[in-house]
Structure formats: structure tokens, C-alpha cells
N, C-alpha and C positions, 0 to 999 in steps of 0.2 A: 203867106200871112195876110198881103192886103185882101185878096179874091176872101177867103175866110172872114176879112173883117167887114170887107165891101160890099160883096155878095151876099155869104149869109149873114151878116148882122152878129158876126162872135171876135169876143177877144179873147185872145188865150193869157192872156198875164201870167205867164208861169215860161219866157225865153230862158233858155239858159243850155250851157253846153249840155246837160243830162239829157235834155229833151231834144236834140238837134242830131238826125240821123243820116250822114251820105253813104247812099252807093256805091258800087261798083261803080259804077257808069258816072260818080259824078252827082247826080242828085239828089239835094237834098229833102230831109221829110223831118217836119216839127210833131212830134208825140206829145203824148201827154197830156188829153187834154180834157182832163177829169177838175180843173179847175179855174175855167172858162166862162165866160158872161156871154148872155144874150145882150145887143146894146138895143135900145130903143130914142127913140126922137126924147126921150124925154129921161134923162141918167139919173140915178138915184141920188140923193139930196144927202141920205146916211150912209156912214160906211161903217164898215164889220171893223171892230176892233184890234183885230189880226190884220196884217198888209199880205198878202198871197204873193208867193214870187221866191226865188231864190235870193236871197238877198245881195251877195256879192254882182248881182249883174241887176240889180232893181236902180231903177231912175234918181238921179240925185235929187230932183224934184220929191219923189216918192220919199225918201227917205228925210227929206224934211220938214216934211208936214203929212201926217199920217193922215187927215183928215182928208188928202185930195184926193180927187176920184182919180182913178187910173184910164189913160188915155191909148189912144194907137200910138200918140209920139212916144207914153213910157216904154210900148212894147221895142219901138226901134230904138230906141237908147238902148234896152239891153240886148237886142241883137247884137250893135254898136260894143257893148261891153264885150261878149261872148264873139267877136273877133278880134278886137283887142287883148282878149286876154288868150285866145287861140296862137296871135301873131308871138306873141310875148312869149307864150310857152313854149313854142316850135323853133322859132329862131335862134342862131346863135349869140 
């Protein structure tokens, strides 16, 4: 996710378990990413009336002011979610 974000200049705002695939081996692979932003030096001012994202693993931030742009930290919040809620599910 950071090389993606760092490198090419893309956020994927769509974490969520659906999209998160491990291997055999152990590594993992983020899919889906058919609803992704190019970022530039300069972030858009408007936002689309819709928030994009899974919503159970979306940034609490995100979810309380729709108006705010989405960031790398809302991506790692919901990674953050999406092992929390992994931990949760798996454990006894």
C-alpha cells in the first residue's frame, strides 16, 4: 500500500477484508482496485457525494464529516480495522 501510494501517486480507499488476499506462502495482495485516486500535489477541494469504501472498516474521521478528503492515514485506519476485526473473528 505505501510503494502504491508513494511511488505511484494512488490511493486505493476501498481496505477492507473483501479486498485483502494471502498466499500460500504467506503474502499478502490488496485487489480491487477499480476505485482508486490518482493523488496530486494539489487534492481536490470537492468531494463526490458518495464516500467510497467499505463502510464497517471506513475511518472514523471519514465517517464524520463526509465532506473530508480521504487520506493514506484513512487507508491505514481501515487496515487497522480489517485486523481488528480479523483478530476478533478468529480468536477464542
Amino acid at each position: 500500500h505505501d510503494a502504491a501510494y508513494f511511488d505511484a501517486k494512488i490511493l486505493h480507499r476501498d481496505i477492507s477484508v473483501g479486498n485483502i488476499l494471502i498466499d500460500k506462502d504467506g503474502d499478502g495482495f490488496l485487489i480491487d482496485w477499480d476505485l482508486c485516486i490518482r493523488i496530486s500535489d494539489n487534492p481536490p477541494s470537492a468531494r463526490r457525494p458518495q464516500r467510497t469504501g467499505t463502510w464497517q472498516f471506513i475511518s472514523a474521521a471519514l465517517l464524520r464529516d463526509p465532506t473530508q478528503i480521504q487520506t493514506i492515514e484513512d487507508d491505514r485506519e481501515s487496515a487497522l480495522h480489517v485486523l481488528s476485526w480479523l483478530a476478533l473473528r478468529f480468536s477464542k
